[in-house]
C-alpha positions in Angstrom: -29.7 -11.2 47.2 -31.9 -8.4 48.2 -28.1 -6.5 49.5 -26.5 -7.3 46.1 -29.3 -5.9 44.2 -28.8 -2.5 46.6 -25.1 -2.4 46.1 -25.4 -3.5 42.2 -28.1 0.0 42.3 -25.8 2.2 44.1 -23.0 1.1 41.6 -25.2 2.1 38.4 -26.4 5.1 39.9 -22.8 6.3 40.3 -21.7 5.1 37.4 -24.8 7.4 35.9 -23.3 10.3 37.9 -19.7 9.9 36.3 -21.4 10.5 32.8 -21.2 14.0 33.5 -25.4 14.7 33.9 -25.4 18.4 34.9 -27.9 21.5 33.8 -27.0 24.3 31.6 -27.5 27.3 33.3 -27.3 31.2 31.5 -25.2 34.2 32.2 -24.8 37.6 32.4 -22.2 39.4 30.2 -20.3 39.7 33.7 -20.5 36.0 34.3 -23.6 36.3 36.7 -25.6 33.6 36.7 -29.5 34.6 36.1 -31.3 31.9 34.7 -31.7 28.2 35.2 -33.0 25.9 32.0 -33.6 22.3 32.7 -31.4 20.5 30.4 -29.6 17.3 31.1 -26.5 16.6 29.3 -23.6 14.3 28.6 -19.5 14.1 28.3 -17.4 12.0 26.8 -15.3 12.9 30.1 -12.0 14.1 28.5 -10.0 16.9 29.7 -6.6 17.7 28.2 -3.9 20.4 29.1 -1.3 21.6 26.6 1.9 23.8 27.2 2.0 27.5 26.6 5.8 27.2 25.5 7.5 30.7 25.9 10.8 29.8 25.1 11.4 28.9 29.3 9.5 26.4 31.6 5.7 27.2 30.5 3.8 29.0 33.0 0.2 28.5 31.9 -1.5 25.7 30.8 -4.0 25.9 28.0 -7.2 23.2 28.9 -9.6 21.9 26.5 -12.9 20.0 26.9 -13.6 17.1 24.1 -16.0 18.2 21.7 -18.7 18.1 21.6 -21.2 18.8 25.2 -24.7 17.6 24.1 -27.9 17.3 25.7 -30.2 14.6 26.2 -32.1 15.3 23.1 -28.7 15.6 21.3 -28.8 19.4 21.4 -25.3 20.4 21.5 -24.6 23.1 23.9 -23.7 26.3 21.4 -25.0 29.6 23.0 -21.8 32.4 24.3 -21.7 32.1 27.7 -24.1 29.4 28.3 -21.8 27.2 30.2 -19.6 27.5 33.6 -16.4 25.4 33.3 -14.5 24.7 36.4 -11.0 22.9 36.0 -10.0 21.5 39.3 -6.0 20.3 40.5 -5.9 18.2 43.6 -3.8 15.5 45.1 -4.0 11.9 44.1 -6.6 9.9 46.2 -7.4 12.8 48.0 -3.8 13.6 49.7 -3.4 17.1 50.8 -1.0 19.3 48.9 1.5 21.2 51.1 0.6 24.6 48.8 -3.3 24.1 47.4 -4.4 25.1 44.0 -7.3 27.2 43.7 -9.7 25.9 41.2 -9.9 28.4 37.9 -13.5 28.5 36.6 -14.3 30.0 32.8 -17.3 30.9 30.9 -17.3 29.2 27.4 -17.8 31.3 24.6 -16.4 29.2 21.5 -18.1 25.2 21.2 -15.8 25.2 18.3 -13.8 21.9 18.4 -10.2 21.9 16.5 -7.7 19.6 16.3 -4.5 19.4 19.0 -1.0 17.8 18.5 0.0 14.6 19.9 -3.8 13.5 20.3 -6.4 11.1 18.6 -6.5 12.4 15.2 -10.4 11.5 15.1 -11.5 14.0 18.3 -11.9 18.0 18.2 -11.8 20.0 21.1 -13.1 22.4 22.9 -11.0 25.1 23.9 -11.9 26.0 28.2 -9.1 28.5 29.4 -5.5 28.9 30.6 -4.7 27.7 33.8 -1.3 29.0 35.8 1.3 26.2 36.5 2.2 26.1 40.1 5.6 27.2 41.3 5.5 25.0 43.5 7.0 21.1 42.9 3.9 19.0 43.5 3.2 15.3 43.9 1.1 13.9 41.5 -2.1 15.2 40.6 -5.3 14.8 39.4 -7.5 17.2 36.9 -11.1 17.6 36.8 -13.5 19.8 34.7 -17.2 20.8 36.6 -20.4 22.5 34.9 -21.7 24.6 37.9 -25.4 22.9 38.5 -27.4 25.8 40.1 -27.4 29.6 40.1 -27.6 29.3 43.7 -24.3 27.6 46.1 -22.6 26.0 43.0 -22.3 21.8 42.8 -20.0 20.8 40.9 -21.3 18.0 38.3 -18.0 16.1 37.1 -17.7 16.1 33.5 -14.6 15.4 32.4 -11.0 14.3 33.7 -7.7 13.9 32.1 -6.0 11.1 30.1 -4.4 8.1 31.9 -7.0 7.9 34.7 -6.9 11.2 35.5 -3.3 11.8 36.4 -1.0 14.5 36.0 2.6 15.3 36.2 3.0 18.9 35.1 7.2 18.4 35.1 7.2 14.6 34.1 5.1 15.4 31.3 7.3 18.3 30.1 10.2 16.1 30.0 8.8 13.6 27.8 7.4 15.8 25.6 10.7 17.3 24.4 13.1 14.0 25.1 13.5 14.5 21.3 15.6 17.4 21.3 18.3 15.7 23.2 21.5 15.2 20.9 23.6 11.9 21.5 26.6 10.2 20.2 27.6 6.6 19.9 31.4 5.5 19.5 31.4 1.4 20.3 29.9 0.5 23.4 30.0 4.1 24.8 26.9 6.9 23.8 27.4 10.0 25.1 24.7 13.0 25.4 26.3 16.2 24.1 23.0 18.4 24.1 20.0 18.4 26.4 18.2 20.6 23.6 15.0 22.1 25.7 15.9 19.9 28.8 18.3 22.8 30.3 14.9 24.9 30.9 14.4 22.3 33.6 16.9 24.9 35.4 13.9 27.3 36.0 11.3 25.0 36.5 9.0 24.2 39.6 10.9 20.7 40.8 14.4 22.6 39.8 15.9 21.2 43.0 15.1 17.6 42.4 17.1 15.2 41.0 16.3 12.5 38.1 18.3 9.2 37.4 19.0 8.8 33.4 20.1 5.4 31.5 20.3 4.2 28.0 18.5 1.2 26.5 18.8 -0.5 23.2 16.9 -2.8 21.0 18.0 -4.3 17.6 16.2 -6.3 15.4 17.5 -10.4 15.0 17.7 -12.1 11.7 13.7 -12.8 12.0 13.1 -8.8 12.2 12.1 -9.2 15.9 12.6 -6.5 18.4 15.1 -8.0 20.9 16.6 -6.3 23.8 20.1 -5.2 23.8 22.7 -3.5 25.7 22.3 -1.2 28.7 23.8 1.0 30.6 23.9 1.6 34.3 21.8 4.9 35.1 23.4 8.5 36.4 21.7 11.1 38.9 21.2 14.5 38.4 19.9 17.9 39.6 17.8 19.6 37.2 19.3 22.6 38.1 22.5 21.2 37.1 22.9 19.4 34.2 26.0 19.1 32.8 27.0 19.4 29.4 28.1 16.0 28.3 26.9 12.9 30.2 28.6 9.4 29.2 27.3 6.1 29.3 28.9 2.5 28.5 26.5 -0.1 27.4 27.3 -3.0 29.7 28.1 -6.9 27.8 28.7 -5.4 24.0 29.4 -8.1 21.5 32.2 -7.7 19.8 30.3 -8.1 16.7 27.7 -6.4 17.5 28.9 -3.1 15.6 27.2 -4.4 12.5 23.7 -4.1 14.0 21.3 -1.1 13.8 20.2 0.1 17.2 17.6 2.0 18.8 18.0 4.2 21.7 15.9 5.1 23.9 16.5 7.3 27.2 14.9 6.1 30.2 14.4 8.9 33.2 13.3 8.2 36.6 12.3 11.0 38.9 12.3 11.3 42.6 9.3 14.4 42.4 5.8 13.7 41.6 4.7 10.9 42.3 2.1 9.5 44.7 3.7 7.6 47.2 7.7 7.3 47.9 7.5 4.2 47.7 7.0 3.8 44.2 9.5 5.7 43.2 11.2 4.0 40.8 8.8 1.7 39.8 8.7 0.8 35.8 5.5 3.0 34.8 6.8 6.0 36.2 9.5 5.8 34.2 10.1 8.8 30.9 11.3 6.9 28.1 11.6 8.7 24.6 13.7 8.3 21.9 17.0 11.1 21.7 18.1 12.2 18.6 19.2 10.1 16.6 16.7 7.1 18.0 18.7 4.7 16.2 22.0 3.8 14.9 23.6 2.1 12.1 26.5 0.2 11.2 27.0 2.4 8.4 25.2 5.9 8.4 26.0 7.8 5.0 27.5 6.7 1.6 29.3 8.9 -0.5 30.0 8.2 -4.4 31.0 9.2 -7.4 29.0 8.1 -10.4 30.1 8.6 -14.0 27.9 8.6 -17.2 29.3 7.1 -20.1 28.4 4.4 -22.3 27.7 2.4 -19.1 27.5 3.3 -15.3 30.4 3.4 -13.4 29.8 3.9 -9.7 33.4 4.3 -7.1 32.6 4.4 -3.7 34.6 8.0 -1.7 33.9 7.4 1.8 32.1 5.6 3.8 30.7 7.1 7.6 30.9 3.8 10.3 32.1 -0.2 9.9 33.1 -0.7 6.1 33.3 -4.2 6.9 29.6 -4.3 7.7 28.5 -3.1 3.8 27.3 -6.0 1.5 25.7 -5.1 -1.4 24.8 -2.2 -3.8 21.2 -2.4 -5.3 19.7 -0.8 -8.0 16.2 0.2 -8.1 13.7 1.8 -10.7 11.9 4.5 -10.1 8.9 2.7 -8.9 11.1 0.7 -6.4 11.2 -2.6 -8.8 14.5 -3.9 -7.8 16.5 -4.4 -11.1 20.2 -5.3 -10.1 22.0 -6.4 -6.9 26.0 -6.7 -6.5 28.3 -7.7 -3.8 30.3 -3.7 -3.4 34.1 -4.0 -4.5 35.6 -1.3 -1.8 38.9 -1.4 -3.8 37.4 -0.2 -7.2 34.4 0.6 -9.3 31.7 -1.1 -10.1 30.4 -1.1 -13.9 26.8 -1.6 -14.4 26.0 -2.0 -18.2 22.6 -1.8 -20.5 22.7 -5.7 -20.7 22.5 -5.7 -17.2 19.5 -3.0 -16.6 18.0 -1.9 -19.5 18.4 2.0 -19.4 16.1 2.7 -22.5 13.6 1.5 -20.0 14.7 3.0 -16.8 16.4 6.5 -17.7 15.7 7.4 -13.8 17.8 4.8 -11.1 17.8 4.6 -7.6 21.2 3.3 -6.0 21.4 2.1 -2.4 23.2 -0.1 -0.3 22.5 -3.2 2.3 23.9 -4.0 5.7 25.4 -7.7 6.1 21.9 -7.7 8.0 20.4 -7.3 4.5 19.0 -3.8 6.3 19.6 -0.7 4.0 21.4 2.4 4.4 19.8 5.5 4.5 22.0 7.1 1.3 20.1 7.0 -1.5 21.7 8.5 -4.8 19.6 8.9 -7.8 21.2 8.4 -11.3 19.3 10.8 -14.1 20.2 9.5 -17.5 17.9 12.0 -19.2 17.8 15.7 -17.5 15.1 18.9 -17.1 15.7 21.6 -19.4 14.0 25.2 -19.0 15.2 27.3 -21.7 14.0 30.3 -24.1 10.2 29.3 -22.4 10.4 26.4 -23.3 10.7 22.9 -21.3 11.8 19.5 -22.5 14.0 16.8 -21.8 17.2 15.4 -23.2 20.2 12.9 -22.5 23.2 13.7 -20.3 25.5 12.5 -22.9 25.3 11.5 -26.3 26.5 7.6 -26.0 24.2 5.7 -22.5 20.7 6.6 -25.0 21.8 6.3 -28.7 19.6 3.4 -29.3 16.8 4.4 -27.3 14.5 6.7 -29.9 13.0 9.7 -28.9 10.2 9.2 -26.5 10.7 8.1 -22.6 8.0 7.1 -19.9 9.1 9.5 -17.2 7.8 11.5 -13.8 8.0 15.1 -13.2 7.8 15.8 -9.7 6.7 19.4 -8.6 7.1 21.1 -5.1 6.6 24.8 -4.0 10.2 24.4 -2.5 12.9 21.8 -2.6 13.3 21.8 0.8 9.7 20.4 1.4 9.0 16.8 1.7 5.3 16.3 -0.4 5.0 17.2 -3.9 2.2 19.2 -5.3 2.1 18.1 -8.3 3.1 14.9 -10.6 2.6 13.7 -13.8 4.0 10.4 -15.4 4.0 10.6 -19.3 5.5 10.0 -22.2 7.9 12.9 -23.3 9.8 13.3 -26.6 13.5 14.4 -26.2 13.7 18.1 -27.2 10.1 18.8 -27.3 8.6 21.5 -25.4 5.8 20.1 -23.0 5.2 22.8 -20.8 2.4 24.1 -22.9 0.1 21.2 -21.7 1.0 21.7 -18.0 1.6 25.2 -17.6 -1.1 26.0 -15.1 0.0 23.2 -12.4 3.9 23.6 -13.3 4.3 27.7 -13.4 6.0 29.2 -10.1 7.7 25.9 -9.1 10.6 23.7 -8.8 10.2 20.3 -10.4 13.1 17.1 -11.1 12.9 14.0 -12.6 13.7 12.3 -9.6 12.0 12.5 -5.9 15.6 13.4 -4.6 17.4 15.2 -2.0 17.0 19.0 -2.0 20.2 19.2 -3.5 19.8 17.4 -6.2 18.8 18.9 -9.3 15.5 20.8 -8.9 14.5 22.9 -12.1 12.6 26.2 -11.5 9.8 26.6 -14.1 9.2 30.3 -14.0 6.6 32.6 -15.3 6.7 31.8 -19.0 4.2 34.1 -21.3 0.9 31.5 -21.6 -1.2 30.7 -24.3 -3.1 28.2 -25.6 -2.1 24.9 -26.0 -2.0 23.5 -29.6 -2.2 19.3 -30.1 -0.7 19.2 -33.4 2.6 21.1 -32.5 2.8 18.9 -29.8 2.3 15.7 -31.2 3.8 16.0 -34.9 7.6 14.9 -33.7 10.0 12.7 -35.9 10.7 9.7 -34.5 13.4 7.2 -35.0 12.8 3.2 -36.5 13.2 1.7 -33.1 11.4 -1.0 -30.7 11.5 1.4 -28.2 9.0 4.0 -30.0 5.9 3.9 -29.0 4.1 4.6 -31.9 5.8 1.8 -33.3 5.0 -0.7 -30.2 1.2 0.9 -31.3 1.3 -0.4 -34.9 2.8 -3.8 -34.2 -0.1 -4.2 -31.5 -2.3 -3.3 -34.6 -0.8 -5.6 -37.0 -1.2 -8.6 -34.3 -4.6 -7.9 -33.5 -5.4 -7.8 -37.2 -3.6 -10.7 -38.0 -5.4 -12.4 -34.7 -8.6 -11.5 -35.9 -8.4 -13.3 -39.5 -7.3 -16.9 -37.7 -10.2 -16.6 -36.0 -12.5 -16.1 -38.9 -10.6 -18.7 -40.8 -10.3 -21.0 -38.1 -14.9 -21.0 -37.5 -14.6 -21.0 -41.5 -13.2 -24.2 -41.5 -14.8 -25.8 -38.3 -18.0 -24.9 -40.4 -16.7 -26.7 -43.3 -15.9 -30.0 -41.6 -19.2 -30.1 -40.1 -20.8 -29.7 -43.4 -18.9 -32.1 -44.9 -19.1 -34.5 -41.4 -23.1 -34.4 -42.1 -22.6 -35.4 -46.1 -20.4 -38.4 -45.0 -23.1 -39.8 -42.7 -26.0 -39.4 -44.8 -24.2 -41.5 -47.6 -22.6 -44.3 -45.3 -26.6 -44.1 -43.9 -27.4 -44.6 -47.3 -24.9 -47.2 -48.3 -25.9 -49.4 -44.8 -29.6 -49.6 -46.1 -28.6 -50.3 -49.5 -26.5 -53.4 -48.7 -28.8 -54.3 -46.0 -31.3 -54.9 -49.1 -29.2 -56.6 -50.8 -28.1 -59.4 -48.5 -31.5 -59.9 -47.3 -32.8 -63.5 -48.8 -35.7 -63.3 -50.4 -38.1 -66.1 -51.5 -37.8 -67.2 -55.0 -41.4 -67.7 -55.8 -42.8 -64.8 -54.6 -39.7 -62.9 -57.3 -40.5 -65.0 -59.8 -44.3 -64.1 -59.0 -43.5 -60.7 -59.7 -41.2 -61.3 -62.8 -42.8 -60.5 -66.4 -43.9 -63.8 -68.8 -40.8 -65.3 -69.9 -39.0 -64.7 -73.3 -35.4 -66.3 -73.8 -34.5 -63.1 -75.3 -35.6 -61.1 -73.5 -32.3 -59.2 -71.4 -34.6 -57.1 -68.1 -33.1 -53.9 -67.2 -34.9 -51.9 -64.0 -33.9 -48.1 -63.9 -32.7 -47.2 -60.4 -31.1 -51.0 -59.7 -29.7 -52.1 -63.3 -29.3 -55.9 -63.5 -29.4 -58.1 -66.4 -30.5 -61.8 -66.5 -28.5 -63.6 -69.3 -29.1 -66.9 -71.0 -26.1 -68.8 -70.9 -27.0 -72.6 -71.1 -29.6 -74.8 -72.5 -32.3 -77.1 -72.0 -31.5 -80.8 -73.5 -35.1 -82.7 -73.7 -33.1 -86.1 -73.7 -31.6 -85.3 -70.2 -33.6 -83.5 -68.5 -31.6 -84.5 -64.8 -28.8 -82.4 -66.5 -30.4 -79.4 -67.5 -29.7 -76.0 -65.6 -29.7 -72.2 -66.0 -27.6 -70.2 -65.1 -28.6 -66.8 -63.9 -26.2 -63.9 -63.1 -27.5 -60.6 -61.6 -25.0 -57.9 -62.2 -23.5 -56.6 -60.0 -24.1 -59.4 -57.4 -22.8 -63.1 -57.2 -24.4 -65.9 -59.6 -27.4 -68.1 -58.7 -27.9 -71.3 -60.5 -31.3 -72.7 -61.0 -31.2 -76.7 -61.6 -34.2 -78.2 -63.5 -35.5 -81.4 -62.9 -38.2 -83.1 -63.6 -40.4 -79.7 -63.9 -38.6 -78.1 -60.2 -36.8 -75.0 -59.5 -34.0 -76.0 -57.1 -32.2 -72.6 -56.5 -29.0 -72.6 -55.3 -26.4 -69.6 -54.0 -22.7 -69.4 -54.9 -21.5 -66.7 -52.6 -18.0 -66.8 -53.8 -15.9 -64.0 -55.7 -15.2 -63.8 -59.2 -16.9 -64.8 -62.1 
């Protein structure tokens, strides 16, 4: 345990090292060094070289150091001349080179860090010095940047190294770099390179007399938009010094079908020179693989039509560059890419489309392109202007092509302007999306972004049609000449659109007030009907409630045969309606009717009150 914890020490302490701890150290305006200051700092360990291209094989290398060098109180080193950069090429793993590089060492006077091509975006560096390339052809190599650690004998404190552990393949590198420039062709199953672009400077270069083997691969994409591997070819050898000016290749087990399929290329280079044993020679990560130019082709690579504006589209297809029997469908788009319209193409004849089936009122500005039986599109894009840019007598508006596709439309489009300094650059610089009246001048609002540059209505090809909006005299911009246009009695206006909106939110607003009106009503009303059937319940529960006769008659008033009782609030009458006969007495009864309720009859005998209850109906 006690060995582990050594080695496990040993380990961190070199580790420690590799973090590039060093002291900074000052000098002299002639790069002698007079003064040591204690300072401990960091790097992030990155060294990178870029080509000084001079139209030949570069001769120099231009180094930088990643940005930023810091201390350990996060002082970043910033003082001209305060730091001794040595950049060092050696053999891999410590072989020995047949011709050694000297090292190159630099005082830094900039800890400015810019940006550099083909690198991380996110990092700055710091630029170290040029470095000559050796004319020699060297195995592969290693580069190391060293801060100088004392003003006495120099030790060189490791701060940085390159990318990809360090390695470095000065013509390997080159190569890959400008793969790109190489031109190919593709007939079938045969691709053939008809332009090594910067490759023939290879001629001049330090491994001139080496030879390289060169192949083609291909990938296409299956009906589940996977990269699958395709076709190759066998590979060729050549001298660099040699290259010859058309180099063929046949991609070995073609489908016969496989015409209709878009394919990348990619050209895969094997060296015999720099690399660190023979016996990886032509092992898989030494390989150069970059795309040529193109990197990929298609079944179909341009479209050429003629398109005719009348009352309705009318699109006949010229010519067509590759497999016409790979085309399937023509597609319209609007101008924010909605797809509005797909057909199967007619190569015999035109194709009509008509306002029923897009609605150009609402899409003046079409994009027409074309799918692959792969459903894959084509690159040609044509855009259709139903409406066009006018810059006339200073003035700049918009109007129809032809007086028949718009005549329903009104006056007022939602359109894009698209501004750029020059056609023949891909960003805009300015864009607006508004709604224009036809044949009203809207420069006025605009003419500080728009003056001095071409603009379209369309984000086309450079030569489609690009108006140049010149110096027109300026002066203030007035809202009421630009907003007091007559306008046509059409759906399509959007004042109109405005006022119906209105008219519905008005009209939306009163069934809401009517309908908490009426909810308010029936609730009023609800709480009326309850109290009375509340009302009518105890009434009636009064009313059939029997009630003991002598305790009424108790309360009744001294009796008087003609007397008729009426009670305000609960009006009954007691009516007389028979009579007493002294001889039969057994026989004699009242009758007593309460109105308004059923009939009681009160037999007399012998000096009793016998009520009794008839709770029938009727009288």
């Amino acid at each position: 345990m006690f060995v582990v914890c050594i080695i496990f020490s040993q380990l961190i302490q070199l580790i420690t090292a590799s973090n590039s701890t060093y002291t900074q150290l000052s000098f002299d305006k002639d790069g002698q060094c007079i003064e040591k200051v204690t300072k401990v700092g960091t790097s992030k360990r990155l060294i990178v070289p870029q080509y000084l291209e001079n139209g030949a094989f570069p001769e120099k290398l231009r180094i930088y150091h990643e940005y930023p060098i810091k201390t350990d109180n996060d002082e970043v080193f910033s003082e001209k001349g305060a730091v001794k950069y040595t950049v060092e090429l050696k053999g891999e793993k410590g072989r020995q080179l047949d011709v050694p590089v000297e090292n190159a060492s630099f005082i830094i006077d900039s800890f400015i860090g810019v940006k550099l091509p083909r690198q991380n975006p996110k990092l700055r560096w710091i630029f170290v010095g040029d470095v000559e390339v050796p004319q020699v052809c060297l195995p592969l190599l290693t580069m190391t940047g060293y801060i100088s650690k004392s003003c006495g004998q120099e030790e060189g404190v490791r701060v940085a190294r390159s990318p990809f552990r360090g390695k470095v393949k000065i013509v390997s590198n080159w190569i890959k770099e400008h793969l790109a420039t190489v031109k190919i062709e593709k007939k079938g199953s045969l691709v053939q390179i008809t332009d090594w672009g910067k490759l023939t400077k290879l001629a001049i270069s330090p491994c001139k007399d080496q030879n390289m083997r060169v192949m083609v691969q291909t990938y296409f994409y299956n009906q589940q938009n996977n990269r699958v591997l395709g076709p190759t070819s066998s590979s060729k050898q050549v001298k660099l010094r040699d290259l010859p000016e058309t180099l063929e290749f046949t991609l070995e087990n073609y489908p016969g079908n496989f015409h209709c399929y878009s394919l990348l290329v990619t050209l895969n280079i094997k060296t015999d020179f720099e690399h660190e044993t023979l016996q990886n020679i032509f092992n898989l990560e030494d390989d150069i693989i970059g795309h040529p130019s193109p990197g990929e082709f298609q079944p179909i690579s341009d479209i050429k039509c003629n398109v005719k504006i009348g009352e309705d589209l009318t699109i006949l297809i010229d010519s067509i560059e590759g497999h016409e029997e790979c085309l399937s469908e023509l597609v319209i788009y609007s101008l924010d890419n909605t797809k509005l319209l797909v057909l199967n193409v007619t190569l015999n004849g035109s194709m009509k489309i008509t306002n029923s089936e897009v609605d150009f009122c609402q899409n003046p500005v079409l994009r027409i392109s074309f799918n692959d039986i792969q459903n894959r599109p084509i690159r040609s894009n044509i855009h259709v202007n139903l409406l066009k840019l006018i810059n006339e007598d200073q003035k700049l508006f918009i109007e129809p092509v032809n007086d028949q596709i718009l005549k329903d439309c009104g006056d007022i489009f939602r359109l894009t302007v698209f501004c750029k300094n020059d056609p023949e650059e891909d960003e805009e610089v300015f864009t607006i999306t508004r709604y224009l009246y036809v044949y009203k001048d809207f420069f006025l609002q605009f003419q500080e972004e728009m003056k001095g540059k071409h603009c379209s209505l369309s984000r086309g090809r450079p030569d489609d049609k690009w108006v140049y909006i010149g110096e027109h005299a300026t002066y203030d911009y007035n809202e009421e000449d630009y907003g007091d246009v007559q306008q046509n009695d059409t759906a399509k206006d959007c004042h109109q659109s405005f006022s119906i909106l209105s008219i519905c939110s008005g009209i939306l607003f009163l069934l809401v007030i009517l309908l908490g009106a009426g909810s308010l009503m029936l609730w009023w009303r609800g709480k009326r009907v309850l109290e009375n059937v509340a009302e009518v319940i105890e009434l009636e529960t009064k009313d059939t409630q029997p009630e003991n006769i002598y305790s009424s008659m108790n309360r009744q008033k001294a009796f008087n045969p003609e007397f008729v009782d009426q009670e305000l609030g609960r009006i009954y009458t007691i009516e007389k309606c028979g009579t007493r006969d002294q001889d039969n007495e057994e026989d004699g009864s009242v009758s007593v009717r309460k109105r308004g309720s059923v009939p009681v009859h009160i037999l007399m005998r012998s000096g009793s009150v016998n009520p009794t209850f008839d709770y029938h109906d009727g009288d």
